[in-house]
N, C-alpha and C positions, 0 to 999 in steps of 0.2 A: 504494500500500500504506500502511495507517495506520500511525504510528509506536506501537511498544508502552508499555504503563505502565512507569513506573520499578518498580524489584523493590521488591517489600513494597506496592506503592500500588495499587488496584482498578482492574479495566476490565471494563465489562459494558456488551455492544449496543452498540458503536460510542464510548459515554460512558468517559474515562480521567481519570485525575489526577497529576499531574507536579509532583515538589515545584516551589517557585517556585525561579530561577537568576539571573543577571547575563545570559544570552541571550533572559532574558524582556521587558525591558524595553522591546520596543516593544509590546508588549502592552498599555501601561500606558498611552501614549498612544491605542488606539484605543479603551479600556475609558472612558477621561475624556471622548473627545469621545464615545460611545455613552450615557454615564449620566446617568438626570437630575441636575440639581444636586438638593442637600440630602444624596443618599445619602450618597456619600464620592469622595474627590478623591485620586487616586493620584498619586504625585509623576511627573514629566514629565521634568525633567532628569536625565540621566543620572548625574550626581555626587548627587544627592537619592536616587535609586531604590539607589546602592548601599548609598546610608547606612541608607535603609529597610530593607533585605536582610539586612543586618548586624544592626537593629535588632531585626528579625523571628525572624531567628536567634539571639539571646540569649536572648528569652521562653521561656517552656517551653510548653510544647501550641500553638503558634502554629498547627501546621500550614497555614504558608502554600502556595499548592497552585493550578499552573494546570488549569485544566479544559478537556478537550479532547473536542469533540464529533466523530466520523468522521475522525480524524487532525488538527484543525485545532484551531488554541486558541479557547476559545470566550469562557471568562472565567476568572476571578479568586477565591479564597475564603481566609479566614483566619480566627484564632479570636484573642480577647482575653479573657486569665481575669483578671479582676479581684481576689479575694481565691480562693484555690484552697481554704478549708474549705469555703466553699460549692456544691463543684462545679458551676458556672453558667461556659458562654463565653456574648462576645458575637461574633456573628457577618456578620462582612462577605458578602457578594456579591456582585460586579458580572460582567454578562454583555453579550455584543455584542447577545444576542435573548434577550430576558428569557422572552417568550412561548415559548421552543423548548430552557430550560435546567432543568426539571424533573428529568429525566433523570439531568444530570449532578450536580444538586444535591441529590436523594437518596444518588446512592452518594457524596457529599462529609460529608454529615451521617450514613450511615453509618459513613465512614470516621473521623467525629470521635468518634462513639459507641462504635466499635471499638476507637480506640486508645489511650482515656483514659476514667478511672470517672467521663464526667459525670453531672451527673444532667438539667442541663436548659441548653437553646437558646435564645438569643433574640438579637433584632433589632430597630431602630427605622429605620421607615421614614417620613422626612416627609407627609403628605397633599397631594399635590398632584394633578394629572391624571396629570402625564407620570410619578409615582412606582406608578400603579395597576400597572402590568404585575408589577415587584415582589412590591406587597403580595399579589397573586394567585399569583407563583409561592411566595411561602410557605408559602401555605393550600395549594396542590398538591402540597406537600410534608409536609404533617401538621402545619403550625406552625397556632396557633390564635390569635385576638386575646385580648390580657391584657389593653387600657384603651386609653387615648389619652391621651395627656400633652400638655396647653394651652400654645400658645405655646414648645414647646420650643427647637425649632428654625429659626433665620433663614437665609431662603431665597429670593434674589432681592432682600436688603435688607427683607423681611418678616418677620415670623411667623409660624410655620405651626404647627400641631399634628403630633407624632409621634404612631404608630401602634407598640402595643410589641405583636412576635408573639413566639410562645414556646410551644417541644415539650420536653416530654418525652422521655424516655429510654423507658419503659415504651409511651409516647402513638406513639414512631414505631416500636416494634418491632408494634404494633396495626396503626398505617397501615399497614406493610412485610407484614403475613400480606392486608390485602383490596387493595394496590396492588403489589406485588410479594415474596415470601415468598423470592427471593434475597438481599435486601438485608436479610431478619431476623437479629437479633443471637443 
């Protein structure tokens, strides 16, 4: 039997969202050895991940949040607002199967769009091979590319170019009516 969403947090088809906890943390290592490098690095030690928790927990709109695909956790999501007149987060994700986390990564950015007047999503994803899976599940979730930003990011002791995507508010309540009109805001 799958376990249920926490009260107030979505679950639709199998896909739930659980705020993140101190019982998450092995999580955190399976997410770091799943992810390519450049995305982001989840802290591993136990004394680090609580301090994260804590950190996480002071932000306002963080919504930190495990994602759980058919009862099982599948990945990781959080928001980073940088100056809050702008309504702009920046958006983490990291997933065990980036190719099979659409799903739960729509009702994650609905959930973001539900719960705070943003106006807009974005992301930067390094260009590597092993970061493609990623940058496609963005686009399959209504994110769009806004540029490429040269040399942003060092990766593997290199330089890489990031890839900046970025949705709308209006842009995913569009996506949500021709890919799923549940998830309309």
């Amino acid at each position: 039997m799958a376990a249920a969403a926490a009260p107030g947090l979505p679950e639709l088809d199998g896909s739930a969202l659980q705020p993140l906890g101190p019982e998450h943390h092995p999580l955190m290592g399976r997410l770091n050895s799943a992810t390519p490098e450049g995305i982001a690095e989840l802290p591993a030690a136990a004394e680090r991940y609580l301090e994260h928790l804590k950190d996480l927990r002071g932000r306002p709109w963080s919504l930190a949040t495990v994602c759980k695909q058919d009862g099982k956790e599948s990945g990781y999501c959080q928001l980073s607002v940088g100056q809050f007149k702008n309504l702009a987060a920046y958006v983490v994700g990291l997933f065990l199967d980036p190719g099979r986390a659409a799903p739960v990564l729509s009702l994650y950015i609905r959930q973001a769009f539900w719960s705070h007047p943003l106006h807009r999503l974005y992301t930067h994803v390094p260009i590597t091979p092993d970061t493609t899976p990623y940058r496609r599940l963005y686009e399959q979730v209504g994110f769009i590319s806004e540029g490429t930003l040269i040399g942003h990011a060092l990766v593997g002791g290199e330089e890489r170019d990031v890839a900046v995507l970025g949705l709308l508010r209006e842009d995913f309540d569009a996506w949500c009516q021709v890919h799923d009109p549940r998830l309309a805001l």
